[in-house]
N, C-alpha and C positions, 0 to 999 in steps of 0.2 A: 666398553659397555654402552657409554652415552650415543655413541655410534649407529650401534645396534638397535640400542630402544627405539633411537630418530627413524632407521628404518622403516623398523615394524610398525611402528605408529603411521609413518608416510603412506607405507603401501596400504595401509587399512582405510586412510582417507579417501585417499584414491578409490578404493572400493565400495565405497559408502556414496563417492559422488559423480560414480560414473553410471552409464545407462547401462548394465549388467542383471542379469537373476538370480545371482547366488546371496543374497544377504538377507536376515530377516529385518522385520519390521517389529520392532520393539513398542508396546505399549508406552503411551506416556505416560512421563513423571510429576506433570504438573499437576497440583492440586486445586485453587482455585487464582479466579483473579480479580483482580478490583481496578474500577473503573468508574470516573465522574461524569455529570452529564455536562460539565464546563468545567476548560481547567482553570478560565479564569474571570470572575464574578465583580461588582461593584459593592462596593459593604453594605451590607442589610438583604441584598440577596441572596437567596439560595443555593448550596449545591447539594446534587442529590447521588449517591453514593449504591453502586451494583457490584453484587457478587455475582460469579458465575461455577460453576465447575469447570473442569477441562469440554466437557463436551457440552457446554452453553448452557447446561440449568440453573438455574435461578435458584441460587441459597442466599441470598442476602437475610432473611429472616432467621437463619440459624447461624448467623456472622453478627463479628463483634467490629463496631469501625472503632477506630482509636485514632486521635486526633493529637498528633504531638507529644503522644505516648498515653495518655488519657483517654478511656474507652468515652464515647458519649451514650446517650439514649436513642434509639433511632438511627437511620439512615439518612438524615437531613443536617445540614450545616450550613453555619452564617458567621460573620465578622462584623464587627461593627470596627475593627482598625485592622487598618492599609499593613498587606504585607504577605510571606510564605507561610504554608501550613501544610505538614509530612502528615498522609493517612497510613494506615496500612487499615488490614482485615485479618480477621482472625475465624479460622475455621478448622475444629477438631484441633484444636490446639497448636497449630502451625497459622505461621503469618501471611501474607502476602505481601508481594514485591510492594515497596513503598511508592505511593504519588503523590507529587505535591499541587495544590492550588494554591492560588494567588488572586488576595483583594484587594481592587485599588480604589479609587476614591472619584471615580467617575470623569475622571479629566482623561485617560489612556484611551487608546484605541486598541481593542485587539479583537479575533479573530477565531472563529471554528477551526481546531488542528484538524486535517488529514493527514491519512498515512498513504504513500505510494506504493502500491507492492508490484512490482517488475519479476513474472517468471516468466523466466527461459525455458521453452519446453518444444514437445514434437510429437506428434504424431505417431512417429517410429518409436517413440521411446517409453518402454516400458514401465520404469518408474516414477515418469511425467505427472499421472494420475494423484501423486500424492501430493506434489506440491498443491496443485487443484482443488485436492481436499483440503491442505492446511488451509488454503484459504477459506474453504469456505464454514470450516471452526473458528476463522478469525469474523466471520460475518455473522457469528451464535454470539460473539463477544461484543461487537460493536459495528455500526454502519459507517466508524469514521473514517475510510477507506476508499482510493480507487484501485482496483487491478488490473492490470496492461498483461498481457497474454503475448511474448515475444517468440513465435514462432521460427524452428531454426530446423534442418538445416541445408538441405536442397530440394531443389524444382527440379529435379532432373527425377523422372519415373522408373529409368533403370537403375535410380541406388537407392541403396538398403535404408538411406536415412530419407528418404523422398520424404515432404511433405511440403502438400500443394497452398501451405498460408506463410510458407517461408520468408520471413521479414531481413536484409542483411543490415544486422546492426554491428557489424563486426569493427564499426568506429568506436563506439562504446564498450562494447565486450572487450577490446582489446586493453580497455585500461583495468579493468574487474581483477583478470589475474588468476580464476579461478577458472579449470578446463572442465567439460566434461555437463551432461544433462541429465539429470534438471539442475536448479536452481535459482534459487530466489534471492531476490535484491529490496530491500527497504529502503524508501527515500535516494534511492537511484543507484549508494556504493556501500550501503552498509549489508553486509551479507548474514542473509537466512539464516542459524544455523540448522546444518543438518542430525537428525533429521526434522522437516521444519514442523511436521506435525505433535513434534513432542517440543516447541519452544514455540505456539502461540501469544506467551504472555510477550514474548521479544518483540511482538509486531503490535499485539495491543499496547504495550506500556510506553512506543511513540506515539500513539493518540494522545498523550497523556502529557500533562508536566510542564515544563513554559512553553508559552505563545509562542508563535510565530510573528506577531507580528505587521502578517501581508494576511490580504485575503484576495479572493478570483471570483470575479463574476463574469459567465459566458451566457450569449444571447446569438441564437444561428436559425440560419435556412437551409433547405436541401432541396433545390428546384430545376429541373428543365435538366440535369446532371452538372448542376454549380452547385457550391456550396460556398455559403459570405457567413463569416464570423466573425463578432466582437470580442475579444478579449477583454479586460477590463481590471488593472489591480491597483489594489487601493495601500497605502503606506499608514502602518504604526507607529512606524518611525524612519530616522534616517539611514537609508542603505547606500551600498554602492556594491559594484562586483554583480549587479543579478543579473538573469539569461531567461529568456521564456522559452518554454517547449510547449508545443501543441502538437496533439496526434490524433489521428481519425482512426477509430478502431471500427469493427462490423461484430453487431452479435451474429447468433442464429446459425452457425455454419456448422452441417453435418458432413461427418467422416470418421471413417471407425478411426479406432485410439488403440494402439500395443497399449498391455496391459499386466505388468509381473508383481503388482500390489492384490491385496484383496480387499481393495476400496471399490466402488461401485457396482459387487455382487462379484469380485474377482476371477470374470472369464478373463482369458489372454487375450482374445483381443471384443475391445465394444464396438458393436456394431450401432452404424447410426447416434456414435456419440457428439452432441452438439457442447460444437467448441465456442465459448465466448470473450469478449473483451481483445479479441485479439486484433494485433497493430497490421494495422493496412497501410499508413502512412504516416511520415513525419511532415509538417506543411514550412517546419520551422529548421533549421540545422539540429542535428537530433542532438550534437551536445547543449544546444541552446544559441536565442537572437537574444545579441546584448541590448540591455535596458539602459540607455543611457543615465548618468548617474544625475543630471539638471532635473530628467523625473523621479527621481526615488526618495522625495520627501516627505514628513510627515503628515500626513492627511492628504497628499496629493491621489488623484486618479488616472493613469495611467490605460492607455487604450491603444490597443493594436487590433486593425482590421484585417480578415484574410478575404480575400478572393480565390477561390481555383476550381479547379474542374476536379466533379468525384472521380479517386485514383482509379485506374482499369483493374486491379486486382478486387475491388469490392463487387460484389456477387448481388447485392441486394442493398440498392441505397435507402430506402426503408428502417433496413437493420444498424444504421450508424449509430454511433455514437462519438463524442469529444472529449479530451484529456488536455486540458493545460495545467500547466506547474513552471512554478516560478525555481531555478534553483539557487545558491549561493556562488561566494568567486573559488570556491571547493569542487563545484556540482552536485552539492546536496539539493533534495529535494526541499524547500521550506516549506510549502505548503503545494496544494491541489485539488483541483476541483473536475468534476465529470458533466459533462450533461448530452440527451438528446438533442435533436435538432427543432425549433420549435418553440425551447423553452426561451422564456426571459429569468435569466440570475439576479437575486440582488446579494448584493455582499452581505454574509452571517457575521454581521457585527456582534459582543458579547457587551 
């Protein structure tokens, strides 16, 4: 029997995370979520504390925060001693997935979490659209976030999976371990669950909770078809084992979208749907360029220059954008940060 159930369970996975039309789309289950606007404060500062619904409205005024089990007054909170503090929220009588902050005493260095959300997606693929949209429920919830757009899975016009932003990341994918499109990836190996628009709070609640640590600050040009960029990270404390990735995405790129969800007015296929955030290139080894560990101290600054020519697949240099992330000696994502070309970064110290 235990056989059997593994089965049937197997082959339903399978169907739930392959690019197919036969499945429905189940309304979410999440009720609401809670989110701080730092997860981590100096004492006598503030943190300010949001509810949301599943689809990003603002109830915090009809939510209760409770601080270490203790409802408070308001949505504002402070410490005057160094240390952890468990929230949740309470809405219609059901709780919210628990966050913790943390006050310390002004001698730490820490840092604005990001989250990285890496989906695998295609053109060809019908059910693509939805990871699309979970993100962009995750962008109703919070802006801590960059999204990389991994386009798969050929350039060739005569096959059925043709799609002309196809990125080979099959160095990376091949450690994932999960077949099949769509799919989304947090912090580079922790997988989405599917389906990922009814587990939002999985992607908010790594904005959330202890520091990272590092922070990134990027400052670029895009001239004459070069492009020169500063990396720049700065240590909270002592590492060893980190990797930088940096990648050059292009917004703006139109091209209809297969379409078997009824997310974006649910015709089968969009026409003139503009694709964003998607990976045009890696400048760095896509698992990652070691940091050597003589930099990864506390308080050091940490700086790698790129040089190169904008890659020939981008369409419109105009439309770039930049992604660096630092990851662990795992490949996790620790933190990350995005920017145009243009700007100057300074590190979001807390």
């Amino acid at each position: 029997m235990k056989r059997i159930l593994f089965s049937f369970f197997s082959v339903l996975a399978l169907i739930l995370s392959s690019c197919s039309s036969d499945y429905l789309i189940l309304d979410s289950i999440e009720t609401h979520i809670l989110t701080a606007d730092f997860s981590s404060r100096k004492i006598g500062d503030p943190i300010t504390f949001t509810v949301r619904d599943k689809d990003g409205e603002d109830i915090t005024s009809l939510s209760t925060i409770f601080i270490d089990g203790n409802a408070i007054e308001g949505y504002t909170f402070t410490s005057q001693t160094v240390g952890n503090f468990e929230v949740k929220a309470e809405y219609l009588g059901v709780l919210s997935d628990d966050v913790t902050v943390y006050f310390h005493d002004g001698s730490e260095i820490n840092f604005k979490k990001r989250l990285l959300i890496e989906d695998y997606t295609g053109t060809w693929c019908g059910f693509c659209p939805r990871v699309a949209h979970a993100i962009e429920l995750v962008k109703e919830q919070t802006e801590n976030f960059v999204a990389v757009a991994i386009h798969r899975s050929s350039l060739n016009p005569a096959s059925a999976n043709y799609d002309p932003y196809t990125y080979d990341s099959s160095e990376l994918e091949n450690l994932l371990g999960a077949a099949g499109y769509p799919k989304g990836y947090l912090n580079r190996f922790t997988k989405w669950r599917a389906l990922e628009t009814n587990n939002i709070a999985q992607a908010v609640n790594l904005t959330q909770g202890e520091n990272p640590k590092l922070g990134l600050a990027l400052s670029s040009t895009v001239d004459n078809g070069n492009i020169n960029i500063d990396v720049k990270v700065k240590f909270g404390k002592d590492f060893s084992g980190l990797k930088l990735v940096v990648y050059v995405l292009e917004n703006g790129l139109i091209h209809e979208q297969h379409n078997y969800t009824t997310y974006y007015g649910g015709a089968d296929i969009l026409e003139d749907f503009e694709h964003n955030h998607v990976l045009r290139e890696c400048i760095t080894p896509l698992l990652g360029e070691n940091i050597e560990t003589s930099q990864t101290y506390l308080a050091n600054v940490y700086t790698k220059s790129f040089n190169v020519t904008v890659p020939a697949t981008v369409e419109n240099a105009a439309n770039i954008e930049f992604v660096a992330f630092v990851t662990d000696e795992n490949g996790n994502s620790l933190n990350v940060r995005s920017a145009l070309p243009g700007v100057v970064q300074e590190f979001e110290e807390l």
